[in-house]
PASEBA-1860 file (N, C-alpha, C; in nm, 3 decimals):
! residues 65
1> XXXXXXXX> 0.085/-0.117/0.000/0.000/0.000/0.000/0.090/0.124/0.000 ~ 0.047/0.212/-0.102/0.147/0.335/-0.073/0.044/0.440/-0.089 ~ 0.043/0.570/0.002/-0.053/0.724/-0.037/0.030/0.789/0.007 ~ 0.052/0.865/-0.065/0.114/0.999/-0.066/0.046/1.097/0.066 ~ 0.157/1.132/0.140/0.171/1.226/0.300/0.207/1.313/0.266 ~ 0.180/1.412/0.362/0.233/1.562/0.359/0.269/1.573/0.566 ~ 0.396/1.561/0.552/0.452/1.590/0.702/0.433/1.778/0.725 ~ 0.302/1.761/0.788/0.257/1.866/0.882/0.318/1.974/0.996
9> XXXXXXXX> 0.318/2.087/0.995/0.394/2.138/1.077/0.348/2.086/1.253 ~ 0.412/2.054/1.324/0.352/2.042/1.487/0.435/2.104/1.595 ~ 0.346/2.149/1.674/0.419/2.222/1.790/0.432/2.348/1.769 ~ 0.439/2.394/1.920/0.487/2.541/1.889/0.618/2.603/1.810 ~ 0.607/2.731/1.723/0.741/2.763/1.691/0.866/2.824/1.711 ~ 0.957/2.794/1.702/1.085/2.871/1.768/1.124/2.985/1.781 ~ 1.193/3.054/1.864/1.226/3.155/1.905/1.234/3.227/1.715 ~ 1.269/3.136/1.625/1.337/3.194/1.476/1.189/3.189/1.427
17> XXXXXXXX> 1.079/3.176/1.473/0.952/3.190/1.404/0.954/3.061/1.340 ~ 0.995/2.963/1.337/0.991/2.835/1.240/0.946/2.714/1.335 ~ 0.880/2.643/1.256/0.865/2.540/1.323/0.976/2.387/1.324 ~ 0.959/2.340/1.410/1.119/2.230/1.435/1.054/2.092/1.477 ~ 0.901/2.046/1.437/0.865/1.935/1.491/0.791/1.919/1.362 ~ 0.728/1.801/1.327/0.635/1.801/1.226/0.555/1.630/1.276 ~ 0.433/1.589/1.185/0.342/1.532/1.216/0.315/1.437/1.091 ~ 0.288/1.276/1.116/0.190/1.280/0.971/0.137/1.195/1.001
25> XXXXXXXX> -0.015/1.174/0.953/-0.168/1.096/1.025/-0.114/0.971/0.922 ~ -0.158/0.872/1.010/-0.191/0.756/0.946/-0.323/0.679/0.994 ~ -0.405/0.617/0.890/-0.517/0.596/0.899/-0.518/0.491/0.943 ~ -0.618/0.412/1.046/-0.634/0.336/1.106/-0.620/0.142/0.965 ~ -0.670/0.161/0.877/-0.655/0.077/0.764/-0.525/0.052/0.728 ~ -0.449/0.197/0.736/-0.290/0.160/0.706/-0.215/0.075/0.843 ~ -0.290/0.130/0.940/-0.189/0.050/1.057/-0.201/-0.088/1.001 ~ -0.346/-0.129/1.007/-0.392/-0.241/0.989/-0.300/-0.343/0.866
33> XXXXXXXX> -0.310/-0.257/0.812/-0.159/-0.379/0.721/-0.053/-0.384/0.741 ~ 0.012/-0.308/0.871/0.087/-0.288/0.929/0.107/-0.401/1.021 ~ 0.005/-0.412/1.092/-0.013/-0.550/1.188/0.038/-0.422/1.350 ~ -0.041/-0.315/1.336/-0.068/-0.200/1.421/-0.194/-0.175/1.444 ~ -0.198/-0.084/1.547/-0.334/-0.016/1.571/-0.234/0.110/1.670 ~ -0.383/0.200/1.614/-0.355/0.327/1.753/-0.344/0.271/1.886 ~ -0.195/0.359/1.935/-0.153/0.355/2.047/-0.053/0.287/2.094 ~ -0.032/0.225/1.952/0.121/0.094/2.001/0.212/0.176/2.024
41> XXXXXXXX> 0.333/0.123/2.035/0.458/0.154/2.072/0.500/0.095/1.976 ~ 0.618/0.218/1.868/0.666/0.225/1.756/0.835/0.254/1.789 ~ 0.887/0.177/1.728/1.044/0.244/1.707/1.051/0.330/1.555 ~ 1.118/0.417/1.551/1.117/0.557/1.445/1.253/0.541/1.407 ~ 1.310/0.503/1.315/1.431/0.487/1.237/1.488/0.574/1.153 ~ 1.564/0.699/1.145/1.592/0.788/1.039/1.704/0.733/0.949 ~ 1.709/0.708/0.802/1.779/0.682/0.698/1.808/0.780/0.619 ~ 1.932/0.769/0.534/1.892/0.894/0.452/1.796/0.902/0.334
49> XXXXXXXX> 1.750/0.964/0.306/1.631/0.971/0.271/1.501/0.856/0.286 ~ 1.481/0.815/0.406/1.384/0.729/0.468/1.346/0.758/0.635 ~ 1.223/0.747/0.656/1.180/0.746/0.800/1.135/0.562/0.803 ~ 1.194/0.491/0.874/1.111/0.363/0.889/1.062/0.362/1.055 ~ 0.921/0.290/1.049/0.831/0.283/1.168/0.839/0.170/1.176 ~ 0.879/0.109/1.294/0.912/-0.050/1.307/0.827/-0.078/1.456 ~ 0.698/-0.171/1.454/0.611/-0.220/1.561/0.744/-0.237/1.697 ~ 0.724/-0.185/1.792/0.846/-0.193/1.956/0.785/-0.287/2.012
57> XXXXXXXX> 0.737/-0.381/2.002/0.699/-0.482/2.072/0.750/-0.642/2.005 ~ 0.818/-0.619/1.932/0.857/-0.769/1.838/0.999/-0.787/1.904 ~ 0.992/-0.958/1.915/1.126/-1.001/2.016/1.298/-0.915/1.927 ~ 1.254/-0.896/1.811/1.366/-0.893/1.726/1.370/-0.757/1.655 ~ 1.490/-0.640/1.653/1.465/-0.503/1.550/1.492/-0.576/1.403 ~ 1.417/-0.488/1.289/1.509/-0.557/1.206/1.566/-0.439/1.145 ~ 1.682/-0.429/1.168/1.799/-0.332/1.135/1.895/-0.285/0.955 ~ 1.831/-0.400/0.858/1.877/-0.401/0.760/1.702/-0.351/0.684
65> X> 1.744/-0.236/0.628/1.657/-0.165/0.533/1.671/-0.088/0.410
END
């Protein structure tokens, strides 16, 4: 499954007027093929040019992406 996101500005903004946090909704259907639901506990992985969301509850990370 792939849809196109738009990472949202979030939070208040910085002393420089800019914002330094951002946001992006995922729909309850996408968790779902995920083998997620709202409220889990997610590990957040930064790559270069990749964000990976990996379920925090599995005995094992998987570290090659």
């Amino acid at each position: 499954m792939v849809r196109k996101k738009k990472l949202s500005p979030s939070g208040a903004k910085g002393e420089d007027g800019e914002y330094h946090n951002a946001h992006i909704n995922i729909h309850e259907d996408e968790l779902a093929v995920a083998g997620m639901a709202i409220g889990d506990d997610v590990f957040v992985r930064v790559r270069e040019d990749k964000i990976i969301i990996q379920k925090a509850d599995q005995d094992e990370v998987e570290h090659d992406f």
